[in-house]
N, CA and C atoms of all chains as a GROMACS GRO file, in nm:
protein
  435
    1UNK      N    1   9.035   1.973  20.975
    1UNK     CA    2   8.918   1.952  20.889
    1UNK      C    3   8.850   2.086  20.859
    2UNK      N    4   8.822   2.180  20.971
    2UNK     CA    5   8.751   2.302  20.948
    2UNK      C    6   8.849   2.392  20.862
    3UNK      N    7   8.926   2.411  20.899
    3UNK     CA    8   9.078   2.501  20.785
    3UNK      C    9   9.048   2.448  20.634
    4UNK      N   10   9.064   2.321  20.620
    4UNK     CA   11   9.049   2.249  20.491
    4UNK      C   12   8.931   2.298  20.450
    5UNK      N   13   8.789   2.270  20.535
    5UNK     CA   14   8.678   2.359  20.464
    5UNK      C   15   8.695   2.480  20.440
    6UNK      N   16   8.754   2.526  20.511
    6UNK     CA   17   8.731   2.673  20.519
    6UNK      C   18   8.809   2.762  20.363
    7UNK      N   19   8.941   2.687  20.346
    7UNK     CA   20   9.001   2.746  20.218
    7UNK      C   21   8.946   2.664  20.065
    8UNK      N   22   8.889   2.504  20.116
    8UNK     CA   23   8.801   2.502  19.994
    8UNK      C   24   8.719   2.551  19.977
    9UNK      N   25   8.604   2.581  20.084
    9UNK     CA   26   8.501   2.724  20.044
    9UNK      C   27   8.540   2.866  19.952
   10UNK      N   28   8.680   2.874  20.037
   10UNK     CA   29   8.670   3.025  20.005
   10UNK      C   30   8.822   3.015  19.875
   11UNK      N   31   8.850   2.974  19.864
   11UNK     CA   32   8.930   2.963  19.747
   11UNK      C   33   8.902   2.855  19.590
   12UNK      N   34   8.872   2.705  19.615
   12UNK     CA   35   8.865   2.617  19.541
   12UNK      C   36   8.710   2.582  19.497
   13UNK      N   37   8.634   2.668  19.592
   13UNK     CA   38   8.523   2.621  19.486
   13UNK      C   39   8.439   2.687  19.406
   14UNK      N   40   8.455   2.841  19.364
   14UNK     CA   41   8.417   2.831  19.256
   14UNK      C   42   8.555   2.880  19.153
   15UNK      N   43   8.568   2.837  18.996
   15UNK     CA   44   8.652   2.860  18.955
   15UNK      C   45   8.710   2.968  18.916
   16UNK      N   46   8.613   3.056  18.917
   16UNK     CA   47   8.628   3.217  18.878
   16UNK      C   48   8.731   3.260  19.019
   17UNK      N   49   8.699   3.220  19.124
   17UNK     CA   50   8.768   3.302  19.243
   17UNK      C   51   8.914   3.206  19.252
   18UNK      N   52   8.883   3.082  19.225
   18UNK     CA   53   9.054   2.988  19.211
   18UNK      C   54   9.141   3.049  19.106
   19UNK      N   55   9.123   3.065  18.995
   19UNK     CA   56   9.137   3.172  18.872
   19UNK      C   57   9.202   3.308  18.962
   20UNK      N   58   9.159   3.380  19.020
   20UNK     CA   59   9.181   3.499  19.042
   20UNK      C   60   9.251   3.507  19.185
   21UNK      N   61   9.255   3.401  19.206
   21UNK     CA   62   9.361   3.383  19.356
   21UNK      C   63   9.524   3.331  19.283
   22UNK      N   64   9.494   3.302  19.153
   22UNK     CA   65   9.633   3.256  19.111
   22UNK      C   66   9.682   3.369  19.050
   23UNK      N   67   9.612   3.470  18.975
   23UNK     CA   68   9.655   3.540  18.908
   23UNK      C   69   9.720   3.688  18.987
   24UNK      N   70   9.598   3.689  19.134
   24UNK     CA   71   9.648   3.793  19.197
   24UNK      C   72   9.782   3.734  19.264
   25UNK      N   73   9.759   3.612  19.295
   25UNK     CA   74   9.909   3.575  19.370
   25UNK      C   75   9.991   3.625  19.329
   26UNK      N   76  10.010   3.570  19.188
   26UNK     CA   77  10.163   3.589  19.073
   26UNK      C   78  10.154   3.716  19.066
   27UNK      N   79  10.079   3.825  19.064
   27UNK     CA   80  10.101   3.977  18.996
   27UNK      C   81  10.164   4.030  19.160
   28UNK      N   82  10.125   3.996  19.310
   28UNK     CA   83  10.174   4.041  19.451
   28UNK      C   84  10.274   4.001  19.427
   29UNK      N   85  10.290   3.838  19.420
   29UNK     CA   86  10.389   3.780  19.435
   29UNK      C   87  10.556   3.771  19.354
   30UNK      N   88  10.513   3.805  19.242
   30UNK     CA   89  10.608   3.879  19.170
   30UNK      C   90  10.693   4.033  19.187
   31UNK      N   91  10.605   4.105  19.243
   31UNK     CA   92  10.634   4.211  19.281
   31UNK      C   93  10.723   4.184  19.446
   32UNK      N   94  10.658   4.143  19.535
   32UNK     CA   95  10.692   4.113  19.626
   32UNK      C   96  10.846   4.077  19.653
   33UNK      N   97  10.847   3.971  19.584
   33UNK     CA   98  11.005   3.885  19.574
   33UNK      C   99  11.102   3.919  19.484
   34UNK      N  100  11.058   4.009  19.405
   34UNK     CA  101  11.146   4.116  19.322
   34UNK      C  102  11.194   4.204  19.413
   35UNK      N  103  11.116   4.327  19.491
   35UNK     CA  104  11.175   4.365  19.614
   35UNK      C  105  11.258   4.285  19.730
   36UNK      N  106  11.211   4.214  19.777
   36UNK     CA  107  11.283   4.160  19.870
   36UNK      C  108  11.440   4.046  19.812
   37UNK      N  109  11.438   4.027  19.694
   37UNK     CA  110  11.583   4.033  19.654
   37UNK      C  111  11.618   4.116  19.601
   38UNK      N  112  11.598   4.246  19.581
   38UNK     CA  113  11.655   4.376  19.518
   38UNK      C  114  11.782   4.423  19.693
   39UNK      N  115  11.674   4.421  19.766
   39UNK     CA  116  11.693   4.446  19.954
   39UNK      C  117  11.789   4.366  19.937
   40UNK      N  118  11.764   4.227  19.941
   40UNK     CA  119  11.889   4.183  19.999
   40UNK      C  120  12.030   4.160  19.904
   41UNK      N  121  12.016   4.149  19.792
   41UNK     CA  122  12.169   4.179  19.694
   41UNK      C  123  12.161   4.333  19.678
   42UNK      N  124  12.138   4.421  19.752
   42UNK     CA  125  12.216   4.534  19.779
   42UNK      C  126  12.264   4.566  19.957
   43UNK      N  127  12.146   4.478  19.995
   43UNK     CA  128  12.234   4.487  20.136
   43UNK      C  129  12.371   4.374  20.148
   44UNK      N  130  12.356   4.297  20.095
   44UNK     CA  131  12.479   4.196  20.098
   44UNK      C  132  12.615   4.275  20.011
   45UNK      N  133  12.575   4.329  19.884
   45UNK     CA  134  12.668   4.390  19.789
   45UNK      C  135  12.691   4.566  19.867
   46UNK      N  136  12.661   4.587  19.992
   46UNK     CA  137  12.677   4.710  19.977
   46UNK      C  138  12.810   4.805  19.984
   47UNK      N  139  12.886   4.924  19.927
   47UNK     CA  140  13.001   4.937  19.918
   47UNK      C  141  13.060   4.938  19.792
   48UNK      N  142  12.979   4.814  19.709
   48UNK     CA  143  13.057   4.789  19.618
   48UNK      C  144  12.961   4.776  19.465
   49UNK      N  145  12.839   4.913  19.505
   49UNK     CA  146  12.724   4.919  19.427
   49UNK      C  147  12.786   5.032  19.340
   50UNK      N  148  12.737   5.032  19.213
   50UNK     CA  149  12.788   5.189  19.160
   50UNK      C  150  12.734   5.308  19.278
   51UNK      N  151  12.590   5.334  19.294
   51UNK     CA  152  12.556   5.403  19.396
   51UNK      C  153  12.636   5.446  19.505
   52UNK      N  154  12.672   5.386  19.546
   52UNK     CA  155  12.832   5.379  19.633
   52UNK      C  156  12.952   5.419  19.596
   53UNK      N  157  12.996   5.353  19.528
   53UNK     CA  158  13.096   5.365  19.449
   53UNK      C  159  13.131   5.502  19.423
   54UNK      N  160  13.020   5.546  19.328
   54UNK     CA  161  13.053   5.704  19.206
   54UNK      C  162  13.049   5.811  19.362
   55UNK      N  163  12.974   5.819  19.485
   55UNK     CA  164  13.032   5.898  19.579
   55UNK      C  165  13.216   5.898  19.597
   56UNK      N  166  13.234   5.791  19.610
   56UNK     CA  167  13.413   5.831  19.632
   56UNK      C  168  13.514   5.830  19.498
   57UNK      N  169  13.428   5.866  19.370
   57UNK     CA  170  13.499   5.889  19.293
   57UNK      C  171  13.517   6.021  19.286
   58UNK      N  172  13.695   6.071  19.295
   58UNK     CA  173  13.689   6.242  19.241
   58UNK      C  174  13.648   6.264  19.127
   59UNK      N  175  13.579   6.372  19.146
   59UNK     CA  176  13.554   6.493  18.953
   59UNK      C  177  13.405   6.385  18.940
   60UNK      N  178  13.352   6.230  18.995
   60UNK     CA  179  13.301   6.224  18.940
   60UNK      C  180  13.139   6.326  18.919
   61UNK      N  181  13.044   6.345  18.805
   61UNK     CA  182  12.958   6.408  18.792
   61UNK      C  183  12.999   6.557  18.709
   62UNK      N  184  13.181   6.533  18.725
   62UNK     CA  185  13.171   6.690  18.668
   62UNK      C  186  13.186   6.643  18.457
   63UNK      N  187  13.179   6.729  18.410
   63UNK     CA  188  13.235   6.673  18.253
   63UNK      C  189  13.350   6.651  18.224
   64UNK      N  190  13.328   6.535  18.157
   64UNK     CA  191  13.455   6.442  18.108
   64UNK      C  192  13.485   6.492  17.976
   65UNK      N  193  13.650   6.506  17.974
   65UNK     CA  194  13.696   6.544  17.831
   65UNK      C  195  13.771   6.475  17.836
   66UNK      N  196  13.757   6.375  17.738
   66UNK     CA  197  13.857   6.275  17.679
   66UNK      C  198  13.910   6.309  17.530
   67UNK      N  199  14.017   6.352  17.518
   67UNK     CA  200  14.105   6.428  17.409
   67UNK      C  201  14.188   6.359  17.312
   68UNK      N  202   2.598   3.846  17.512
   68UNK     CA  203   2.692   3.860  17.451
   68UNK      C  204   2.820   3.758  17.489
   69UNK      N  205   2.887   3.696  17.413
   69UNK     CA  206   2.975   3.598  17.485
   69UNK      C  207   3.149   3.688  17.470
   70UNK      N  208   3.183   3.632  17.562
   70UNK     CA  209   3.304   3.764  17.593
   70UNK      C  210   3.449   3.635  17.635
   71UNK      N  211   3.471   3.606  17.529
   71UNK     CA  212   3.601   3.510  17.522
   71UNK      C  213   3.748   3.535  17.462
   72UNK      N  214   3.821   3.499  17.510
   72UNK     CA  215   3.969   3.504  17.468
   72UNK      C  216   3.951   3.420  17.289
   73UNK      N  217   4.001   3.518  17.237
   73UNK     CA  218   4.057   3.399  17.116
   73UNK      C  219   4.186   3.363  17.114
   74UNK      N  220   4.277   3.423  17.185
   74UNK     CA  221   4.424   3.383  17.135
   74UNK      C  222   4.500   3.438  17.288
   75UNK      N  223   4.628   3.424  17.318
   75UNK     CA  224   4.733   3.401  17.436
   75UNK      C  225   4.754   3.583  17.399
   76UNK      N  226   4.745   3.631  17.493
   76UNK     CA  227   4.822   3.803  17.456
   76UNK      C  228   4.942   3.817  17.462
   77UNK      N  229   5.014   3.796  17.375
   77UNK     CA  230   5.179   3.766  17.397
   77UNK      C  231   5.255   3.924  17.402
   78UNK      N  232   5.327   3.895  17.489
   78UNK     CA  233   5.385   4.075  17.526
   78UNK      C  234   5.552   4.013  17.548
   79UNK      N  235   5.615   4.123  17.442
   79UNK     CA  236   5.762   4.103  17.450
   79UNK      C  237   5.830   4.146  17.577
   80UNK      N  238   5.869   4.116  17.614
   80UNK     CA  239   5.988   4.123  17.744
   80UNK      C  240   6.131   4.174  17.683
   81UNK      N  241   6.160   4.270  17.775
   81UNK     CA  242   6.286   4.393  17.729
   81UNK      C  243   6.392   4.303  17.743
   82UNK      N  244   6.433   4.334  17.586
   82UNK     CA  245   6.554   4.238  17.598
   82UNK      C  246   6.671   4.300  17.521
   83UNK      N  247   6.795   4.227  17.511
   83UNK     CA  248   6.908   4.298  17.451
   83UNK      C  249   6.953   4.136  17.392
   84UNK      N  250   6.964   4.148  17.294
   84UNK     CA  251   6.977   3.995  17.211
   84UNK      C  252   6.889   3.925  17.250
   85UNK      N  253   6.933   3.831  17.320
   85UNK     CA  254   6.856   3.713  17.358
   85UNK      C  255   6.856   3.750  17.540
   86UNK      N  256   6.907   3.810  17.550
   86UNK     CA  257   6.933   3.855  17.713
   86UNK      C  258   6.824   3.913  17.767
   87UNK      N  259   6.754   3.857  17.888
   87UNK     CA  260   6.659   3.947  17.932
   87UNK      C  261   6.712   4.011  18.097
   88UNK      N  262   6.634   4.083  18.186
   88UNK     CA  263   6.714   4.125  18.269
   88UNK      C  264   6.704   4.020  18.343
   89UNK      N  265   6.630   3.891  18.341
   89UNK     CA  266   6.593   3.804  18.468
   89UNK      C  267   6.750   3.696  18.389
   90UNK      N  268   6.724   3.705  18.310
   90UNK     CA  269   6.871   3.628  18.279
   90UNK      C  270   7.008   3.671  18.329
   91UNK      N  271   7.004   3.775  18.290
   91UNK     CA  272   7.105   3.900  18.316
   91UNK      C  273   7.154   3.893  18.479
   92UNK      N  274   7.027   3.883  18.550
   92UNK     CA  275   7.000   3.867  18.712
   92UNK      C  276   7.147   3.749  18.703
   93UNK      N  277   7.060   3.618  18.671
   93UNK     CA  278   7.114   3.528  18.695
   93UNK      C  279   7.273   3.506  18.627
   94UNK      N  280   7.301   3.589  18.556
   94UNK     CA  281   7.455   3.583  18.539
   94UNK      C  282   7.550   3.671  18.614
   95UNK      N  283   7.470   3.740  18.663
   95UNK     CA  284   7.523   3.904  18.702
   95UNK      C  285   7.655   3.853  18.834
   96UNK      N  286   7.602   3.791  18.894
   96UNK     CA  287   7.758   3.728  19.015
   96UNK      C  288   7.857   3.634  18.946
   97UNK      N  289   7.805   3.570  18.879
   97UNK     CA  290   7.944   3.496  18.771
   97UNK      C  291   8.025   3.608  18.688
   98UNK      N  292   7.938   3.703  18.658
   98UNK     CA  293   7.964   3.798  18.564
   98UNK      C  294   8.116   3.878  18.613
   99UNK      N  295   8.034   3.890  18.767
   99UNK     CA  296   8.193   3.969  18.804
   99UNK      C  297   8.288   3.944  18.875
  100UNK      N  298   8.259   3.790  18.928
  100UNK     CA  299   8.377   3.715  19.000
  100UNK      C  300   8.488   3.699  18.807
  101UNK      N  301   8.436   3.620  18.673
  101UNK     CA  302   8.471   3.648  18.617
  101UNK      C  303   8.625   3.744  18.548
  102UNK      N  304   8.490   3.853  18.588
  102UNK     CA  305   8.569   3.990  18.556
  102UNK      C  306   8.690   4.063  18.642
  103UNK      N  307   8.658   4.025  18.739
  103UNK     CA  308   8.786   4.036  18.853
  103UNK      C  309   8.935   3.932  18.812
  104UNK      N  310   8.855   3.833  18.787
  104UNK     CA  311   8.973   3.724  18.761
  104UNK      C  312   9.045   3.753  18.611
  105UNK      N  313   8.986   3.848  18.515
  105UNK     CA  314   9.016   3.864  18.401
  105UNK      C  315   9.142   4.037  18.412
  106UNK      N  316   9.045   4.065  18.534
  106UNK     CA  317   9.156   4.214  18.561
  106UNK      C  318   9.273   4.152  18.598
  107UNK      N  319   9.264   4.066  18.713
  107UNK     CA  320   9.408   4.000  18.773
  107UNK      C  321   9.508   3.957  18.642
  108UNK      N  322   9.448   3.894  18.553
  108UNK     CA  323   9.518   3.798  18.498
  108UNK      C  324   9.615   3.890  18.383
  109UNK      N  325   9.496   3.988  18.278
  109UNK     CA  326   9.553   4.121  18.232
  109UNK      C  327   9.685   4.167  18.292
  110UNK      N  328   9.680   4.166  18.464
  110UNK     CA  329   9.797   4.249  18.503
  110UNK      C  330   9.906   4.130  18.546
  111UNK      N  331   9.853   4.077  18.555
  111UNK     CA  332   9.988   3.982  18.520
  111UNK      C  333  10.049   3.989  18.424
  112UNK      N  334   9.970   3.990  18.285
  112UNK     CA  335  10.035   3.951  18.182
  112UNK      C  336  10.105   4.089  18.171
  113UNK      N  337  10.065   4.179  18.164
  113UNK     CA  338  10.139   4.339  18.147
  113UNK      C  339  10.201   4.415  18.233
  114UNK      N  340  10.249   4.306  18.319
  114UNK     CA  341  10.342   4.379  18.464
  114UNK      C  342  10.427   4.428  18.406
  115UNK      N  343  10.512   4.344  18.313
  115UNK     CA  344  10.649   4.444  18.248
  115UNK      C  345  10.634   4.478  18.149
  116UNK      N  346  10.488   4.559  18.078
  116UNK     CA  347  10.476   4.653  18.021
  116UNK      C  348  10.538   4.774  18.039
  117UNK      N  349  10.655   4.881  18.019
  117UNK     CA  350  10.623   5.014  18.056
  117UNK      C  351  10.552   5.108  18.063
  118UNK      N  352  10.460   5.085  17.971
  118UNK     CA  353  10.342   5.179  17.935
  118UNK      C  354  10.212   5.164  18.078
  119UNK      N  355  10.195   4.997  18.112
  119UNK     CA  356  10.134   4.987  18.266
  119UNK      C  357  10.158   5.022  18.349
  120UNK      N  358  10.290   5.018  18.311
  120UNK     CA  359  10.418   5.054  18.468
  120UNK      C  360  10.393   5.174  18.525
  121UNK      N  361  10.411   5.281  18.396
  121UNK     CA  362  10.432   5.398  18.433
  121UNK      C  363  10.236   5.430  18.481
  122UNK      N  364  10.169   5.447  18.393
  122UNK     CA  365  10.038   5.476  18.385
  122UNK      C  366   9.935   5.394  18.491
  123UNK      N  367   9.972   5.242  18.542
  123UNK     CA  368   9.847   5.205  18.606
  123UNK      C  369   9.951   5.134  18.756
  124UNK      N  370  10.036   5.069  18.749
  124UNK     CA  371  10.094   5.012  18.860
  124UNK      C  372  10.203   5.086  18.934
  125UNK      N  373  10.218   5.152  18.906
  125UNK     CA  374  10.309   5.278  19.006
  125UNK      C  375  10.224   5.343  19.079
  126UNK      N  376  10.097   5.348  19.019
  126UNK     CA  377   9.993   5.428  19.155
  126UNK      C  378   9.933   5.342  19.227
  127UNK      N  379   9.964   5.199  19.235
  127UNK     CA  380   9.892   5.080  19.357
  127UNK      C  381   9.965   5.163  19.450
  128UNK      N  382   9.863   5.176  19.612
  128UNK     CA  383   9.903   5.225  19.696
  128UNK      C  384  10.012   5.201  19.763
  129UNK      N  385  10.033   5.052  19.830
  129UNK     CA  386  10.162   5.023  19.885
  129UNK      C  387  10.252   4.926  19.791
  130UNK      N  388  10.214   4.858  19.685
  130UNK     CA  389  10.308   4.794  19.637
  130UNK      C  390  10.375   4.875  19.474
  131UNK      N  391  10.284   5.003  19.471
  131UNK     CA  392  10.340   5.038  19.341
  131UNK      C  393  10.468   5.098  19.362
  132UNK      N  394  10.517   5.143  19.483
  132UNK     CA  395  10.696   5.197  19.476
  132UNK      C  396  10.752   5.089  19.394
  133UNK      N  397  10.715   4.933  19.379
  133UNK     CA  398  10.833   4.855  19.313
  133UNK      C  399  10.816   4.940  19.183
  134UNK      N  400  10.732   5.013  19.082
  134UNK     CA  401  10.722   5.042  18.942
  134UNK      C  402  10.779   5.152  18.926
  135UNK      N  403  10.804   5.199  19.056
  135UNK     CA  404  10.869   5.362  19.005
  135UNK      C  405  11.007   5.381  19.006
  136UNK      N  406  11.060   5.413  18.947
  136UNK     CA  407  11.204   5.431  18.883
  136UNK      C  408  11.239   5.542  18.946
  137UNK      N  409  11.308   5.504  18.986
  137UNK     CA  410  11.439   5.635  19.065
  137UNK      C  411  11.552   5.622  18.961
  138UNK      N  412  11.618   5.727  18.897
  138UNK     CA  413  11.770   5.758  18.880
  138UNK      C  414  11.772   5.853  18.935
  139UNK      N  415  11.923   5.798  18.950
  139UNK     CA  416  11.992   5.970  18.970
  139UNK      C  417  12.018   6.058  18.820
  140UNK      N  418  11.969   6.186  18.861
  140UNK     CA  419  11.965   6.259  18.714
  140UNK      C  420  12.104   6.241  18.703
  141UNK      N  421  12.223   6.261  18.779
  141UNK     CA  422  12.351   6.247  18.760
  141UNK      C  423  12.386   6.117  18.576
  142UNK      N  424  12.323   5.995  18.633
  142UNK     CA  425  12.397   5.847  18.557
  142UNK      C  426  12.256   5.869  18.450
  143UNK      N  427  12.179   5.959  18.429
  143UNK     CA  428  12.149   5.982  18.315
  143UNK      C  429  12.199   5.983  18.144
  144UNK      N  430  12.190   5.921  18.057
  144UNK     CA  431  12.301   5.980  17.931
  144UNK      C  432  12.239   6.095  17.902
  145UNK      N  433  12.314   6.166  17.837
  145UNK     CA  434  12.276   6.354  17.791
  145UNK      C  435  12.187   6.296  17.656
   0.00000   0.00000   0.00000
């Protein structure tokens, strides 16, 4: 019961601050979970990232002449 | 000698439109819970702006590394 007051106080009752608890959510929360699957499909893919990859390529970085 | 009011002494109160400061008072905390909720919402909408990216959300202290772009100058095109 007190929790329930406590986040309708401080979140749901006035609308300006419910408003701005959604908007900051989505702008953290977007950011947030963009990183943390960036982390993990490169830790799962790792090896087989270009990042990876272009290290064990020879010559790569030097100039390419294709003739 | 008789020493009487004829009329109400009406004195204007500093105002800006219709706004006075006792009004002003009374909007002034809506005003900026409001305005907070209008900044949030702005950056939502312009997260994948580049022009925000580069200029206002790359310098949030701990969450702006997500805005900053690393290449390698290498995978650059010339």
């Amino acid at each position: 019961m007190s929790f329930y007051h406590t986040v309708f106080n401080t979140v749901f009752k006035r609308n300006s601050v419910f408003l701005t608890t959604i908007f900051a959510g989505a702008f953290v929360f977007q950011a947030v979970f963009d990183e943390g699957v960036n982390k993990w499909w490169e830790a799962r893919n790792k090896g087989k990232l270009w990042k990876d990859v272009k290290l064990t390529i020879p010559g790569a970085g030097e100039e390419e002449d294709d003739e | 000698m008789v020493n009487y009011i004829s009329k109400p002494a009406y004195k204007a109160v500093a105002h800006f439109g219709q706004i006075t400061p006792t009004a002003f008072k009374g909007y002034f905390t809506s005003l900026i819970f409001w305005g907070t909720a209008t900044v949030f919402g702005l950056a939502t909408f312009t997260e994948a702006w580049p022009l925000f990216q580069k200029n206002v959300y790359s310098k949030i202290p701990v969450l702006g590394k997500h805005w900053q772009k690393e290449v390698d100058p290498q995978d650059l095109p010339i």
